[in-house]
C-alpha positions in Angstrom: 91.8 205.5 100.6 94.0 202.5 100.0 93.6 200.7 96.7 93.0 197.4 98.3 89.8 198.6 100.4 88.0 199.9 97.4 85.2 197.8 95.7 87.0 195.9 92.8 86.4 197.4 89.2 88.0 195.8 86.1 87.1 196.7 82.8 86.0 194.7 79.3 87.0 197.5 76.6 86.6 195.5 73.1 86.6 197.7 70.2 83.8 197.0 67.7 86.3 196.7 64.2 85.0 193.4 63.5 83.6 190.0 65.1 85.1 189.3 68.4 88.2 187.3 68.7 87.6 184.1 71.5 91.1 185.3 72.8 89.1 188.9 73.7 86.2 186.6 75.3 89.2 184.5 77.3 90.3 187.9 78.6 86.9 189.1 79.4 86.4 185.8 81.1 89.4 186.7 83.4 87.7 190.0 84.4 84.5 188.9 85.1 85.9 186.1 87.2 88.3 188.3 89.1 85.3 191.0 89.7 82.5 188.0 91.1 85.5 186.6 93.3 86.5 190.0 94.9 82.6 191.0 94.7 83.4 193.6 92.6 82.2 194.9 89.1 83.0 194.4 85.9 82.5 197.5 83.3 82.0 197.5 79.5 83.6 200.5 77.6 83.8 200.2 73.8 87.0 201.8 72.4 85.6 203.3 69.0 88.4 205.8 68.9 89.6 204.8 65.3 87.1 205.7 63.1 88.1 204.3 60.3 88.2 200.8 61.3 84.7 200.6 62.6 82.5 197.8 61.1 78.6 198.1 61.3 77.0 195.8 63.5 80.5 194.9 64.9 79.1 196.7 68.6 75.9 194.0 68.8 78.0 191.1 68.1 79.8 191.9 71.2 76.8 192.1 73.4 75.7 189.1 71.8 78.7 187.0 72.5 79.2 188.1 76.2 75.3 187.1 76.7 75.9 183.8 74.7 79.0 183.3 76.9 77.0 184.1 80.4 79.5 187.0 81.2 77.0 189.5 83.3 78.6 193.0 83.5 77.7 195.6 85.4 78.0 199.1 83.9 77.7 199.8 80.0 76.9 201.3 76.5 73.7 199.7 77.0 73.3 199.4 80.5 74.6 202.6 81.4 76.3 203.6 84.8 77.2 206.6 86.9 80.2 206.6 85.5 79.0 207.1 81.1 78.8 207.5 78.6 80.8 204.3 77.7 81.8 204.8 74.2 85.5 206.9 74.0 83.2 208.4 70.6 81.6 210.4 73.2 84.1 211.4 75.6 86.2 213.2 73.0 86.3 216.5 74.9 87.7 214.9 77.6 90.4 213.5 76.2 91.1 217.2 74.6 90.8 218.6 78.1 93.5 216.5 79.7 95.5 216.6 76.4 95.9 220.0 77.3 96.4 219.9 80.9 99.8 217.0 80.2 101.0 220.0 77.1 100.7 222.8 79.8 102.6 220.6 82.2 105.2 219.8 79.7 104.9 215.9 80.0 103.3 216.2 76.2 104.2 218.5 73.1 103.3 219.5 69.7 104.6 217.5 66.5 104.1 218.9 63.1 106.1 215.8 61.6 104.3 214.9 58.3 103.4 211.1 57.3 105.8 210.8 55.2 108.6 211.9 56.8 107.6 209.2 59.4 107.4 207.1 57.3 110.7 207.9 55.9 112.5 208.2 59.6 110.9 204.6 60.1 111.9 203.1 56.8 116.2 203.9 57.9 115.7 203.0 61.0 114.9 199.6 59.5 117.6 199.6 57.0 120.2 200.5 59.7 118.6 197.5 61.8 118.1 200.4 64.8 114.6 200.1 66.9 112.0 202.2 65.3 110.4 204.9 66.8 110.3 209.0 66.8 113.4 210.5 67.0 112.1 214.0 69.0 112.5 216.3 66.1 109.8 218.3 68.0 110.4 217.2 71.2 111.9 220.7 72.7 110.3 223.2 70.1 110.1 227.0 71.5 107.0 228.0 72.9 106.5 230.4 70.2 107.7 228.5 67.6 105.0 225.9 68.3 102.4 228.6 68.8 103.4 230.2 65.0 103.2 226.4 63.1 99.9 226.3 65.0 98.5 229.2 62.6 99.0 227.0 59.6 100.3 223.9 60.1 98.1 220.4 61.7 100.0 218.5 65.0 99.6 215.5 67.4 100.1 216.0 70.8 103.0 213.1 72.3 104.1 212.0 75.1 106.9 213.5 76.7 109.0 210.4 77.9 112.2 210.7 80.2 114.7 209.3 78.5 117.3 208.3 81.2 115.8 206.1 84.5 113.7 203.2 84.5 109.9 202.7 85.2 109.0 199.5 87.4 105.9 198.6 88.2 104.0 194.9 90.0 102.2 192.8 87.9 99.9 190.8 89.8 100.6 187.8 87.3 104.5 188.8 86.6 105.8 190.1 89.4 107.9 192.9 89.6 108.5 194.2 85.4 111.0 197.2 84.8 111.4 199.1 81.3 114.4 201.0 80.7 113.0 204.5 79.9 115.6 205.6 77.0 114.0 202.8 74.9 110.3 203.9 75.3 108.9 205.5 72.3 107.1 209.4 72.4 103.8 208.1 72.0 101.2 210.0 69.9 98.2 210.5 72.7 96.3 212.8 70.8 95.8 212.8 66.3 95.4 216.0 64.7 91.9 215.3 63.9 91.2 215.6 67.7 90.9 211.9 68.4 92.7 210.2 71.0 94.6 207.2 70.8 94.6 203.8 72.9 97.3 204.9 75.3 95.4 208.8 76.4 92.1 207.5 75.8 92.6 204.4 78.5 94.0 206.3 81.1 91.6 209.0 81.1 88.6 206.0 81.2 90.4 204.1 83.6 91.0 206.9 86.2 87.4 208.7 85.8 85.6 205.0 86.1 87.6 204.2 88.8 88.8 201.3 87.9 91.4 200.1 90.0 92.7 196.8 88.2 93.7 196.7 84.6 93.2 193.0 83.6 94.7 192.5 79.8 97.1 190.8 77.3 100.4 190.8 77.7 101.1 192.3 74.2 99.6 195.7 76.2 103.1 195.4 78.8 104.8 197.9 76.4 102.0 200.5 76.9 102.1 200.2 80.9 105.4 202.6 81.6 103.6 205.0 78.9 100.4 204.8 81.1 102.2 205.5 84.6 104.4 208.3 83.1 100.6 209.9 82.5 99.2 208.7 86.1 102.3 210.7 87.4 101.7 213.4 85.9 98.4 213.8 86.9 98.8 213.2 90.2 96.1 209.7 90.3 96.9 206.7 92.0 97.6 203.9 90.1 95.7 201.0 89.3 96.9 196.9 90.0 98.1 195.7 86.6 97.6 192.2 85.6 99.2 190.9 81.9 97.8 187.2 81.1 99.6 185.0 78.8 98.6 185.2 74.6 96.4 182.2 73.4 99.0 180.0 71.4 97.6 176.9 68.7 99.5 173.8 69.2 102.6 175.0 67.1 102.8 177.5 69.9 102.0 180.4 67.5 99.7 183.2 68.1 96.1 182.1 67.7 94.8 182.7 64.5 92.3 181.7 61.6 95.0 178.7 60.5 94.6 176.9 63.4 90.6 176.8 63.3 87.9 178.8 64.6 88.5 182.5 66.3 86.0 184.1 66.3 83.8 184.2 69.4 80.3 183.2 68.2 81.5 180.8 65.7 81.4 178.1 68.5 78.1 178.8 69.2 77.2 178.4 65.5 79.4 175.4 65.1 77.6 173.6 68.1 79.6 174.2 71.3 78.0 174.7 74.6 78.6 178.0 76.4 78.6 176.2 79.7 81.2 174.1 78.1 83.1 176.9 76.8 83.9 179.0 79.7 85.2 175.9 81.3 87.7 175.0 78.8 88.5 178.8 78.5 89.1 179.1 82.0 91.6 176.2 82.4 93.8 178.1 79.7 96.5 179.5 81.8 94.8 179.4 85.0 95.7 176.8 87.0 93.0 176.1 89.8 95.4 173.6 92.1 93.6 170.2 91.8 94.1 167.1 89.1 90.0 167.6 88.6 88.8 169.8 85.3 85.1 169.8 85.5 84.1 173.0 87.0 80.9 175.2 86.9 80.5 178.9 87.4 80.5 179.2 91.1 83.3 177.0 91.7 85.4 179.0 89.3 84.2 182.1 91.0 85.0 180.6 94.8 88.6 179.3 93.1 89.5 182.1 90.8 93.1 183.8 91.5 94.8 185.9 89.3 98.0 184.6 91.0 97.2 181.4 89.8 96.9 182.6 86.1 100.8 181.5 84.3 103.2 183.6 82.8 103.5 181.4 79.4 101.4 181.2 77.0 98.2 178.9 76.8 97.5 176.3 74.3 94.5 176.5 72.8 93.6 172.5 72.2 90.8 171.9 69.8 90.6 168.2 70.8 90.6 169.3 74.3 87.4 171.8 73.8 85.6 168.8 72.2 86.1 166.7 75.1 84.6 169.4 77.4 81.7 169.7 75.2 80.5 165.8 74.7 80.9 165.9 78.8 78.7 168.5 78.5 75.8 167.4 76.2 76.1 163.6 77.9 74.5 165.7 80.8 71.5 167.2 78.8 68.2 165.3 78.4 66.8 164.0 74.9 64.1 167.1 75.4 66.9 169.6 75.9 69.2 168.5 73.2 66.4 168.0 70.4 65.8 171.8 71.2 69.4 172.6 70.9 70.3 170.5 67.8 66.8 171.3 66.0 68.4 174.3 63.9 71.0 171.6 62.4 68.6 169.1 61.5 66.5 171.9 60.0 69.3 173.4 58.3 70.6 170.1 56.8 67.4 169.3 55.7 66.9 165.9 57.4 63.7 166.9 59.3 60.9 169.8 58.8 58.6 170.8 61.5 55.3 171.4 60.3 51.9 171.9 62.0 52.8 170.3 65.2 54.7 167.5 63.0 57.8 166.3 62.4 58.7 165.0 58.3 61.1 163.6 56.7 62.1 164.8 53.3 59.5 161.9 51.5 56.3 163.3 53.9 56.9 160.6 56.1 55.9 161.8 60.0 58.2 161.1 62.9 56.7 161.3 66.6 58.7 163.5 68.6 59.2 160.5 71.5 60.9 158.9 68.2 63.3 162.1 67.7 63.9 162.3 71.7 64.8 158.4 71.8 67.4 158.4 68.4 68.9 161.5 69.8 69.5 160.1 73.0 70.8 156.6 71.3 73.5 158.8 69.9 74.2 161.7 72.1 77.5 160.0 73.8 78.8 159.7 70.1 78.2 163.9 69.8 81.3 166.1 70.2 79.1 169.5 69.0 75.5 169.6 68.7 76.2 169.9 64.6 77.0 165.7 65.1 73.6 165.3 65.5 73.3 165.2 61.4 75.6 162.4 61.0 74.5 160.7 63.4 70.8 160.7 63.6 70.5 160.4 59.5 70.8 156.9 59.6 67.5 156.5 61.7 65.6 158.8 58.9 66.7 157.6 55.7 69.4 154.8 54.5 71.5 155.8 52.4 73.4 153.8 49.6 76.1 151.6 50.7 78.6 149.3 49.0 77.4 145.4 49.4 81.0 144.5 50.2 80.2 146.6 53.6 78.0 143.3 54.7 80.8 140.7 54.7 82.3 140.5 58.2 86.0 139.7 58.3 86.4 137.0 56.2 83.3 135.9 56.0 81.9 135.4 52.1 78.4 136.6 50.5 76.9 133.6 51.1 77.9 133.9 54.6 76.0 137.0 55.4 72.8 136.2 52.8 72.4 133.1 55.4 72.8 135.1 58.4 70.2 138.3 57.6 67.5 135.7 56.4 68.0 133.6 58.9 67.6 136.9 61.1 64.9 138.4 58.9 62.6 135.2 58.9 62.8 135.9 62.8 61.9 139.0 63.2 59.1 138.5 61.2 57.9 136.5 64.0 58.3 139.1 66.4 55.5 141.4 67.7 56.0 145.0 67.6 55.5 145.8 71.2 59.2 143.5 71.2 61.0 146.2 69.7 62.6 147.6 72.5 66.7 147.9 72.9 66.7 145.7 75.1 64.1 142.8 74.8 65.5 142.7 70.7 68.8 142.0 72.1 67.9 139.4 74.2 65.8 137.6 71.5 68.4 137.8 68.8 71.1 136.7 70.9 69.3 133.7 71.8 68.5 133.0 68.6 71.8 133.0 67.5 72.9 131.1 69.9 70.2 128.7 69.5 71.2 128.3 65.7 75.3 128.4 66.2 74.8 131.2 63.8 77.5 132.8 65.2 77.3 136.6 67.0 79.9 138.6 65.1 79.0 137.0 61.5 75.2 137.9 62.4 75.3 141.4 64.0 77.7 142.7 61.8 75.4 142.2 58.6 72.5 143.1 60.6 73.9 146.3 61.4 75.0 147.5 58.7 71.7 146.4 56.7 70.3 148.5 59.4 72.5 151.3 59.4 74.2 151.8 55.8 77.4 152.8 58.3 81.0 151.1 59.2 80.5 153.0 62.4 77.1 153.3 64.2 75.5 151.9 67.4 74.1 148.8 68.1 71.6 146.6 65.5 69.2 146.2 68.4 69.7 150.3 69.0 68.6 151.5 65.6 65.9 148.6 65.8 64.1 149.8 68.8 63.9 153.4 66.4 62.9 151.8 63.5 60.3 149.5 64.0 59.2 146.4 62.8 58.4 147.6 59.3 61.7 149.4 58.7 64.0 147.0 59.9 62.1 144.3 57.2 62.3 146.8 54.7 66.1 147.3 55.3 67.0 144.0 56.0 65.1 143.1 52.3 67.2 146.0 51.1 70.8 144.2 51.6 69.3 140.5 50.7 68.7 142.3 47.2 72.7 143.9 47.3 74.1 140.3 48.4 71.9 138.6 45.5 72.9 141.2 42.7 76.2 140.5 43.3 
């Protein structure tokens, strides 16, 4: 059956040595899209092959992450499939079995070389500034030469690689990509402990799973001619190959812990949105054909071409991912974002919720249509949910502030002493049902016009008397939160400051 009439099935195959990388979360991104587009499937194998850099807990991070991220697959470890089981750690006789059917076709071989003369062969090769690799001392070993060293001696099985020709193959990304065979290394497919490597190990999955595109990173192109030497020789049709650019930080170097967060749930935990994620993520290196960049799920799906995906690499903008993300929690209701922000308040320890109530660290109780309101005040000032403590703290508690904060421009002490009790005698008159945004800026204003008191030389002490901040929104904003009582209480707060001074 041609390839291109077959039901589309890509693969995720993370392995679980530590906490996921966003760059393996950009790539499974790719796949999934690719496999909703074409109606197709997208399969989770975990490559676990290398024992001895397995880290506990390291598998249920990645399930976590690709449920945080919205990434649905459709066959796995803990979904299962027709096609299982989905950990390499259980296939291992498989791998043996067509180890053994590549040595009896003499595309692989024995080799007894020990560790240290590899390591040795490597370390002149790298003195003699020559490419490193094996150099076939048991590349065309006697049958029963082999079969003796067997009694006594441990092996790997390699690859057998021509070395004259070229390999070519189509990248759906890169076009047409040719390797020159001579300079392809005899890789090790099998370790003399029985375990298979990436390159034997991959195939094997690949062709029994059926999965007929290989979406991955384009530091895996090397490993492609390696692969298609063992499709060959097994006589299975190839799958499409598709090699996306590397994540690069702004100095265009590989992505890495330097240039900020990497690993995948480390946004969540840091106050990203998932929804706001996967669009950033999918803008990197994939370029959808219109000057817009606000897209959800489906439109990606409808629009998503690996054709489209670039050949360099993608910059991975931080400021960029923030701008995404305030879009993104602009969008969400007070309700919503009080739910999503409540485990940073908690954790700071600006609020605790207890028996239906909400309380500050001095007992006092603040009505959850109080919390709702302040958070939406400030929500187009949040970049992450995590903001929320910065901003919303100034509505709980005021915090100590330098008196020379008061004095707008060049404005004197005297100056703003005049203008907060000119402001705090009226206020005084003003009933609490008043205290609104909007009907307290429409009273103040009037008063100071009414008095020439001036609007910048009065709201600027005002607000910080309210506030404690440089930065924070409007007097009349934090007014409406605080109430009649508070705002006296603070206002009283900076008359004492000015007349200390």
């Amino acid at each position: 059956m041609d390839i291109n009439k077959k039901i589309i099935r890509t693969r995720f195959a993370p392995s679980p040595t530590g906490d996921l990388h966003i760059g393996s979360i950009w790539m499974a991104l790719f796949q999934w899209l690719y496999a909703r587009h074409n109606g197709g499937k997208l399969i989770v194998r975990l490559e676990d092959t290398d024992q001895s850099r397995l880290v506990i807990g390291a598998e249920s991070k990645i399930y976590e992450a690709l449920k945080w991220y919205g990434l649905d697959y459709d066959e796995g470890p803990e979904i299962g499939g027709q096609y299982g089981p989905y950990r390499q750690s259980e296939r291992l006789d498989l791998y043996k079995k067509y180890a053994e059917i590549l040595l009896n076709k003499g595309i692989a071989y024995r080799c007894f070389c020990s560790a240290a003369r590899l390591q040795k062969l490597r370390e002149d090769q790298q003195k003699n500034h020559q490419p490193t690799g094996y150099d076939g001392l048991c590349r065309n070993l006697e049958s029963n030469v082999v079969e003796n060293r067997l009694k006594n001696e441990s092996s790997v099985v390699r690859l057998k690689v021509p070395k004259s020709g070229q390999t070519t193959f189509n990248d759906i990304i890169r076009g047409d990509i040719t390797f020159e065979n001579s300079l392809i290394d005899d890789q090790v497919l099998l370790k003399s402990d029985g375990w298979p490597t990436y390159h034997l190990a991959g195939v094997v999955d690949d062709h029994l799973m059926e999965i007929n595109t290989v979406i991955r990173g384009e530091e895996w192109l090397p490993s492609t001619p390696k692969q298609i030497f063992m499709y060959e020789a097994f006589g299975w049709e190839l799958p499409k190959f598709a090699h996306a650019p590397l994540i690069l930080g702004q100095d265009r170097s590989k992505l890495s812990k330097r240039h900020g967060s990497i690993k995948a749930l480390a946004f969540r935990d840091e106050g990203y949105l998932p929804e706001a994620m996967i669009n950033f993520l999918a803008l990197l290196g994939w370029n959808p054909k219109t000057e817009e960049e606000i897209f959800d799920k489906d439109y990606l799906i409808k629009k998503f071409d690996l054709k489209d995906v670039n050949k360099s690499g993608a910059i991975f903008d931080q400021d960029k991912l923030k701008w995404f993300n305030a879009y993104y929690l602009r969008k969400l209701s007070g309700q919503k974002l009080l739910e999503l922000c409540w485990p940073f308040i908690e954790s700071n320890r600006l609020l605790t919720f207890n028996k239906n109530k909400y309380l500050t660290a001095d007992n006092k109780e603040i009505s959850k249509d109080t919390l709702i309101k302040t958070i939406e005040i400030v929500k187009d000032r949040l970049h992450t949910l995590a903001d929320i403590v910065l901003h919303i703290k100034i509505f709980i508690f005021l915090g100590d502030y330098d008196t020379e904060l008061l004095i707008w421009k060049k404005g004197t002490i005297n100056d703003a002493k005049e203008k907060l009790m000119a402001i705090n005698k009226f206020i005084k008159t003003l009933p609490e049902e008043s205290f609104t945004e909007k009907e307290l800026e429409n009273c103040i204003i009037n008063k100071i016009n009414d008095d020439n008191l001036g609007v910048g030389d009065t709201l600027w002490p005002l607000r910080v008397a309210l506030s404690g901040e440089k930065n924070s929104p409007s007097p009349f904003a934090i007014a409406s939160v605080l109430g009649r009582a508070s705002v006296l209480e603070r206002i009283n707060i900076a008359l004492a400051k000015l007349e200390s001074v």
